[in-house]
C-alpha positions as CSV (number, residue, x, y, z in Angstrom):
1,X,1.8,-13.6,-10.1
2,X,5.3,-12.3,-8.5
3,X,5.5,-10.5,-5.7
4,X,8.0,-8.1,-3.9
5,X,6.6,-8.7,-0.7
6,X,3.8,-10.7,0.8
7,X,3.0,-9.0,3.8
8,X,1.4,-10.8,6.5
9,X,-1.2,-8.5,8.3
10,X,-3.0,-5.2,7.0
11,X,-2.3,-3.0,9.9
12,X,-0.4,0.7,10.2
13,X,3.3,-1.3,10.0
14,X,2.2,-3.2,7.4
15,X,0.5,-0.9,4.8
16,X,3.2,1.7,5.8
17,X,5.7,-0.9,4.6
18,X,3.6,-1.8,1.3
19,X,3.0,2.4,0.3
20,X,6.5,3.3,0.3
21,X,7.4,0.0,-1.6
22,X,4.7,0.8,-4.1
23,X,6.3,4.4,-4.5
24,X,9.8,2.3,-4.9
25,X,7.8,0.5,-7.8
26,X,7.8,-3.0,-5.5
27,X,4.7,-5.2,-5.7
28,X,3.1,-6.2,-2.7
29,X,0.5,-8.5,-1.9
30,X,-0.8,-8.0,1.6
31,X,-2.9,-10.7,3.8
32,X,-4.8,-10.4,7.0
33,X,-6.7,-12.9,8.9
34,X,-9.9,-10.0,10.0
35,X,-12.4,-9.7,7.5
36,X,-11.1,-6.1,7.4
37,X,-8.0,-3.9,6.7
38,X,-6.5,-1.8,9.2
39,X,-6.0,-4.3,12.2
40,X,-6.5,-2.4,15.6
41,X,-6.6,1.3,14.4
42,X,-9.9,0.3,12.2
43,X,-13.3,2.7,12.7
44,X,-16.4,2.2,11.1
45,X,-19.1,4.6,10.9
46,X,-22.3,3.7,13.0
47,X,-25.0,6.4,13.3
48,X,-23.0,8.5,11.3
49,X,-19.9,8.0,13.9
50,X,-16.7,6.9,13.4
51,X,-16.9,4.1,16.0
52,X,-12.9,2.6,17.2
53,X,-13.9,-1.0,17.0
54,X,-10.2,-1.9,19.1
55,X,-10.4,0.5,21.4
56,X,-9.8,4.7,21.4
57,X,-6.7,5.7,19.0
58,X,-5.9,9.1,19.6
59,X,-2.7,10.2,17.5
60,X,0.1,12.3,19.2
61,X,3.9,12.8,18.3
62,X,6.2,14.8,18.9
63,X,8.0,13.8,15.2
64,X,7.2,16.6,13.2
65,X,8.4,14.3,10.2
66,X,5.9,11.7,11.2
67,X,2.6,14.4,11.6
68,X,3.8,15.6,8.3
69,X,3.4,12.2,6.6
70,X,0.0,10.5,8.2
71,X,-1.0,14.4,7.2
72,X,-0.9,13.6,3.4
73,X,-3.6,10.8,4.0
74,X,-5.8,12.6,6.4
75,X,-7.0,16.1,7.6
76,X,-6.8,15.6,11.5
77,X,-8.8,17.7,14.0
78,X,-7.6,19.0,16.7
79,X,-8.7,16.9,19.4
80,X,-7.0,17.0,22.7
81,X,-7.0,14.1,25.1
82,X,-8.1,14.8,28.5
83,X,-9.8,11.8,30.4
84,X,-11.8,11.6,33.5
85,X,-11.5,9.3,36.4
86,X,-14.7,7.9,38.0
87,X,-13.6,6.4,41.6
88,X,-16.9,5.7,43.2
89,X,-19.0,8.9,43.3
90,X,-15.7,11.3,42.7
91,X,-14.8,12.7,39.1
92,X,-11.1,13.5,38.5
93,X,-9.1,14.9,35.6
94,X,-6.7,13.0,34.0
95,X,-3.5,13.0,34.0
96,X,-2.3,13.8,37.7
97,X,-2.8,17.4,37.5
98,X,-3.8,20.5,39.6
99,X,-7.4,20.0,38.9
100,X,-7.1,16.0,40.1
101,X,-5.6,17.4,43.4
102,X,-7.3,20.8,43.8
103,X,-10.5,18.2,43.6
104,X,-8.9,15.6,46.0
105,X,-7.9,17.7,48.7
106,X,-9.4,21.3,48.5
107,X,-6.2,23.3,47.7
108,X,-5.2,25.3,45.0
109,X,-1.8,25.8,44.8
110,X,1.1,23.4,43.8
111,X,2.9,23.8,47.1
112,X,0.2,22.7,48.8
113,X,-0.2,19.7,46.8
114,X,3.5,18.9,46.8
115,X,3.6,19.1,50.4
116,X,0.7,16.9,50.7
117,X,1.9,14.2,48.4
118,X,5.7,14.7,50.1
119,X,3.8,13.8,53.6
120,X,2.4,10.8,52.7
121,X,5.2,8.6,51.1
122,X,7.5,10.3,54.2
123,X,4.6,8.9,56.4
124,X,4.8,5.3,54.4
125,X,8.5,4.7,55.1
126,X,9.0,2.7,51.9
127,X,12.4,1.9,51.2
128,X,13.2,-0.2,48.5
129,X,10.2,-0.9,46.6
130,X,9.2,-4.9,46.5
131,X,6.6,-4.4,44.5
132,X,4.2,-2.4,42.0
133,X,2.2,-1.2,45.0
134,X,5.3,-0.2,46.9
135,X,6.3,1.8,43.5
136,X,4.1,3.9,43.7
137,X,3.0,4.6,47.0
138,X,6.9,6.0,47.0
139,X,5.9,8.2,43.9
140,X,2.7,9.2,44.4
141,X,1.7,8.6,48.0
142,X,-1.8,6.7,49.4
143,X,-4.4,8.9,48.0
144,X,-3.2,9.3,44.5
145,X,-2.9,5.9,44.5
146,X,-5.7,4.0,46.4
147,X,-8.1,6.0,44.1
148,X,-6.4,6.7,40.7
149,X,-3.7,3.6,40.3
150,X,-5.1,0.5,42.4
151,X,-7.5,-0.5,40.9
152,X,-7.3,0.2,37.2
153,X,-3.9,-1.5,37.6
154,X,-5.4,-4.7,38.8
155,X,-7.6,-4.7,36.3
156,X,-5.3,-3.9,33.6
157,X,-3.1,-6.9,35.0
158,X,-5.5,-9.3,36.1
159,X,-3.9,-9.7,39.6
160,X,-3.1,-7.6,42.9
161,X,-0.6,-4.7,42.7
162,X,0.9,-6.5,45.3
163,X,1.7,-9.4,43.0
164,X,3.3,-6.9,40.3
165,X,6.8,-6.0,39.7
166,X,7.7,-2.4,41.0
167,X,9.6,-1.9,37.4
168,X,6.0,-1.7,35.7
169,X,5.9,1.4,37.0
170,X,9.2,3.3,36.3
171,X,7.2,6.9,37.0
172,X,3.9,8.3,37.6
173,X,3.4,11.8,36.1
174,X,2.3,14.2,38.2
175,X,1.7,17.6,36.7
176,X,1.8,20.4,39.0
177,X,-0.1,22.9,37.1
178,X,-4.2,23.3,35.8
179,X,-3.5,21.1,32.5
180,X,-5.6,17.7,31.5
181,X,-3.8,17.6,28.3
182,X,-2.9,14.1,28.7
183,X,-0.3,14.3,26.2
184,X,2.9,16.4,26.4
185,X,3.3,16.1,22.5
186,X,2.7,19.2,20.3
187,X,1.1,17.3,17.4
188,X,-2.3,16.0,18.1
189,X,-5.8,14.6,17.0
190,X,-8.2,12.6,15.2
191,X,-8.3,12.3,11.2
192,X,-11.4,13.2,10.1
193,X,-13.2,10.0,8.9
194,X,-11.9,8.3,10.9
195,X,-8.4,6.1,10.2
196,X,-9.5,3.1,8.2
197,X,-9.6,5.6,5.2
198,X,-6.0,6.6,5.9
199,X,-4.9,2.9,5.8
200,X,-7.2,2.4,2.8
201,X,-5.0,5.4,0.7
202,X,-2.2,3.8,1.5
203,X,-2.8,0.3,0.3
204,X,-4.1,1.5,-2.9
205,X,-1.3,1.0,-5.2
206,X,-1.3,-3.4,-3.9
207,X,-3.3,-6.4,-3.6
208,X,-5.1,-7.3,-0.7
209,X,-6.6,-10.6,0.4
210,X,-8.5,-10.2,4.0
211,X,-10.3,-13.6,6.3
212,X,-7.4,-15.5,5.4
213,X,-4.2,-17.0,8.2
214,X,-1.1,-17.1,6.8
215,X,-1.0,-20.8,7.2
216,X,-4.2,-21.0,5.2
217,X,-2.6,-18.8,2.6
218,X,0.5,-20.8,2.6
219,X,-1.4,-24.2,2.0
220,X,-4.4,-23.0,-0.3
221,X,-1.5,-21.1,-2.2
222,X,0.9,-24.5,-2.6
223,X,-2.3,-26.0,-3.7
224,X,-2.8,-23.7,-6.4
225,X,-2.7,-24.7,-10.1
226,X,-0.7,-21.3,-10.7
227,X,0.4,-20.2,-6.9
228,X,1.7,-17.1,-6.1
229,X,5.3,-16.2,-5.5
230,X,7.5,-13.6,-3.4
231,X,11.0,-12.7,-2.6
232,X,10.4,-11.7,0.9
233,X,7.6,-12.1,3.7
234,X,7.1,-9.1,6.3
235,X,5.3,-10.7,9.4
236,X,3.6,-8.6,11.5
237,X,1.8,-11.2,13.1
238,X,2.3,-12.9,16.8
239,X,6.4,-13.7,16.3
240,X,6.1,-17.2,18.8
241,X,3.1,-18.4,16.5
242,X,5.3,-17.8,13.4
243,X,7.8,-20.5,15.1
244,X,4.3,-22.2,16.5
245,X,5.4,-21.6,19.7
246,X,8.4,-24.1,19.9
247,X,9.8,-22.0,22.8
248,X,6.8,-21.4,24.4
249,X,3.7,-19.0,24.0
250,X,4.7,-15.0,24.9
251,X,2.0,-13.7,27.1
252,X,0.0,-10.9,26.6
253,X,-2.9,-9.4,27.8
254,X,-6.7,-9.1,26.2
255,X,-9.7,-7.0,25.9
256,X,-13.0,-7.6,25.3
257,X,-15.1,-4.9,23.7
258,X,-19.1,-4.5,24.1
259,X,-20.4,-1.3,21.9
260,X,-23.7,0.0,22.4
261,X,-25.7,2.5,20.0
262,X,-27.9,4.7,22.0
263,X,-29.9,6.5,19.1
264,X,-32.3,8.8,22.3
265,X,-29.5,9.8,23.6
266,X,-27.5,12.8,22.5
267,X,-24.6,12.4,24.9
268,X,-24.0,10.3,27.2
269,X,-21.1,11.1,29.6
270,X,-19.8,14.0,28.2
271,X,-16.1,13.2,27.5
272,X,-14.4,10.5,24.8
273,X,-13.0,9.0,27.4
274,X,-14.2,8.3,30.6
275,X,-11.6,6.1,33.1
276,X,-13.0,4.0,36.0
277,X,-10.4,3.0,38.6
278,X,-12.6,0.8,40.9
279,X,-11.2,-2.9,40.6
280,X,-15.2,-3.7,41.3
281,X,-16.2,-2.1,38.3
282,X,-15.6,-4.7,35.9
283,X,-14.5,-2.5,32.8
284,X,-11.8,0.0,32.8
285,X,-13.4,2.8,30.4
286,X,-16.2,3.8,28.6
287,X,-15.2,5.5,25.2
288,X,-17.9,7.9,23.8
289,X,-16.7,7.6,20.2
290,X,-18.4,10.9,18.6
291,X,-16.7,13.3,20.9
292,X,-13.8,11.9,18.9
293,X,-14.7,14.5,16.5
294,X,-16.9,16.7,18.2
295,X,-20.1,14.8,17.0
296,X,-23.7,17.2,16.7
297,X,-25.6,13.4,15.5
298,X,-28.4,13.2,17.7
299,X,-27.4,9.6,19.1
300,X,-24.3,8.4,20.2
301,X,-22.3,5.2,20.5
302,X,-20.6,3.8,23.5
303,X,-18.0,1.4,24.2
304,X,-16.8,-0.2,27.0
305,X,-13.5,-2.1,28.1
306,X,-13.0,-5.0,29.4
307,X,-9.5,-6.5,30.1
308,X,-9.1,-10.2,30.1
309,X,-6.6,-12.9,30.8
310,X,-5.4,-14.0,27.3
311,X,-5.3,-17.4,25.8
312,X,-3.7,-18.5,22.9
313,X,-6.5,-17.9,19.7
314,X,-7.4,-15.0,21.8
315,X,-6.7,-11.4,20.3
316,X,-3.4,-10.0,21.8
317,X,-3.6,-6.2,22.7
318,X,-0.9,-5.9,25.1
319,X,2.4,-7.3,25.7
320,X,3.7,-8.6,29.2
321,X,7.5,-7.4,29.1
322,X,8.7,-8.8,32.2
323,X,11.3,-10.3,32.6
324,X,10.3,-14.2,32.0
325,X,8.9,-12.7,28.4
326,X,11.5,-10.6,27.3
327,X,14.4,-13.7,27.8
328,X,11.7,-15.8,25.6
329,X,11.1,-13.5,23.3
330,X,15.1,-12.7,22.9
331,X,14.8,-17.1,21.8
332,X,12.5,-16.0,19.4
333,X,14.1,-13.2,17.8
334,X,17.3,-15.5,17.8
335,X,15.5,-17.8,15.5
336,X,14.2,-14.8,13.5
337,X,17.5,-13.4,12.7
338,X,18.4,-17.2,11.3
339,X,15.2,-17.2,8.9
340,X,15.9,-16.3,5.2
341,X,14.2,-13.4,3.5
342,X,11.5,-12.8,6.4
343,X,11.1,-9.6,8.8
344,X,9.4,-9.2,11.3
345,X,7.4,-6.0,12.3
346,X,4.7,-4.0,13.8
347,X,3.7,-4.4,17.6
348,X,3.1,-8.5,17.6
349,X,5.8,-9.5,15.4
350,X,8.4,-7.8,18.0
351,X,6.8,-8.3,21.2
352,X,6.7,-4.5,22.2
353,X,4.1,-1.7,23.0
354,X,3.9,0.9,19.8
355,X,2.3,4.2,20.2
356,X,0.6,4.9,16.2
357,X,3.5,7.3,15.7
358,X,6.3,4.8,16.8
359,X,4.8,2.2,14.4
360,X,4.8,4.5,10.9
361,X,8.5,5.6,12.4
362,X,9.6,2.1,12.8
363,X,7.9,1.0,9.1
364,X,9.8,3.9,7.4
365,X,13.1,2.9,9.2
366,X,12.4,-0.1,7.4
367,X,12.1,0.4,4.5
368,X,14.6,2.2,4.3
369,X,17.1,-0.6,5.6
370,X,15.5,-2.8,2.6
371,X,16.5,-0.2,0.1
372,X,19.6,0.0,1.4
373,X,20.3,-3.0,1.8
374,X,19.7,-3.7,-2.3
């Protein structure tokens, strides 16, 4: 059979990409190396939960265009983020907010806290910063830090703030009024079901072949007595492993996930999302996946977070854009623009961060370059 496309990777970018080809009448075969569709946004249900097997997705925009669209292929609640912080036996609202300082110092008003946070970095004499830590003790001052940023940092990263670039951190939000929304966006929540059924809708109308590299696919498919063929490959996949790392390997960081049903217990911490900002406490969060969508079941299902040092064959969650990365990656992308009839796409194939909205903006964009382009 001919294809359109062959898509390489079954996540948001890529089943994005392959609905609105499908509406443009394109065929599109998609591949993915999991056993399953819908890369890292996949849930399935446990115990009658939606259970975020790659960690907590929580979708927020501020794109009215793009809440409008994921809204055709799920009803979302209306689920509002607002963590905690555990830092030894102290519980703290998340994001910086009124209620994190009211708790941290015994003050209620915003002067108060402003003065407070003003006094320490004056007290620090900081000029300019050397390194992550320096950062931001200069924007948030010792107790904000030492308690909320430390330590979840260098767990994050694998190594001491001191040992981090001060550009990581460009800002720290603090919020000077009683608000643990963590996000400023108006559009917010979880879609009902949970998202592998959104991703499943939109890959309705093409082929899909899951537990299969695109290198197998490549060989088993030249193999073939009557192999497939395409006019064009989207890779959404690691960029440097498309080029098998002839510049070098990008670096990323890991996570390791261990889930937990707990069928006695109706509810275990209270919250979706409960941070812990220790460095000695070995994981980062604990998510609480029926709170997600305000679960009644009468067990739950907990999962917590584990960052680790990646290795190539490892999962990638989470690029390291300093500045070593981002001169190899711009090698990379170099060789990418000389390949014929391949893009590249999604949050591994071009070596960034993408929030869920960010990634269905960037698919549409596109696709729309494609159509353009014909």
């Amino acid at each position: 059979m001919h294809y359109d496309y062959l898509i390489v990777g079954t996540g948001l970018f890529g089943a994005c990409f392959a609905y609105e080809m499908q509406r443009e009448r394109k065929t599109c075969l998609l591949i993915d190396k999991r056993e399953h569709i819908a890369g890292n946004i996949y849930t399935e249900e446990s115990m009658g939960i939606q259970v975020h097997k790659y960690g907590a997705h929580i979708f927020h925009t501020s794109d009215k265009e793009i809440w409008d669209y994921v809204g055709q292929f799920a009803e979302f609640n209306n689920y509002i983020n607002s963590p905690l912080a555990v830092y030894k036996d102290e519980l703290y609202n998340l994001p910086f907010n009124m209620n994190t300082f009211s708790r941290m110092w015994g003050i209620r008003t915003p002067a108060e806290a402003k003065a407070i946070i003003a006094e320490q970095i004056r007290d620090l004499h900081i000029g300019e910063p050397k390194n992550l830590e320096e950062q931001a003790l200069s924007l948030a001052g010792r107790d904000v830090y030492e308690k909320l940023i430390k330590g979840y940092t260098e767990k994050q990263w694998g190594r001491d703030c001191t040992q981090l670039p001060a550009f990581i951190i460009k800002r720290v939000p603090l919020r000077f009024r009683y608000d643990n929304n963590y996000f400023n966006d108006p559009y917010q929540g979880i879609p009902k079901g949970g998202y592998t059924a959104i991703v499943e809708k939109m890959l309705a109308g093409s082929d899909v072949r899951t537990g299969i590299t695109y290198r197998d696919f490549l060989k088993e498919n030249e193999e073939s007595a009557q192999p497939c063929t395409w006019d064009k490959v989207l890779y959404t996949g690691m960029i440097d492993e498309y080029f098998d790392y002839c510049l070098g390997a990008l670096e990323y960081r890991s996570l390791r996930f261990e889930t937990q049903e707990l069928p006695d217990v109706d509810n275990f911490q209270g919250n979706a999302v409960v941070n812990y900002t220790e460095r000695e406490v070995p994981y980062t969060r604990i998510i609480e996946h029926k709170h997600f969508e305000f679960g009644t079941q009468p067990g739950t299902v907990i999962t917590r977070e584990y960052p680790a040092e990646w290795r190539r064959g490892d999962e990638p969650y989470y690029p390291v854009n300093d500045e070593k990365n981002t001169k190899l990656y711009a090698g990379y992308l170099e060789l990418a623009g000389k390949e014929k009839n391949v893009l590249f796409g999604g949050r591994l194939g071009q070596y960034r961060y993408y929030d869920m909205d960010k990634v269905i903006r960037a698919a549409l964009d596109m696709v729309r370059s494609e159509l353009a382009a014909e």
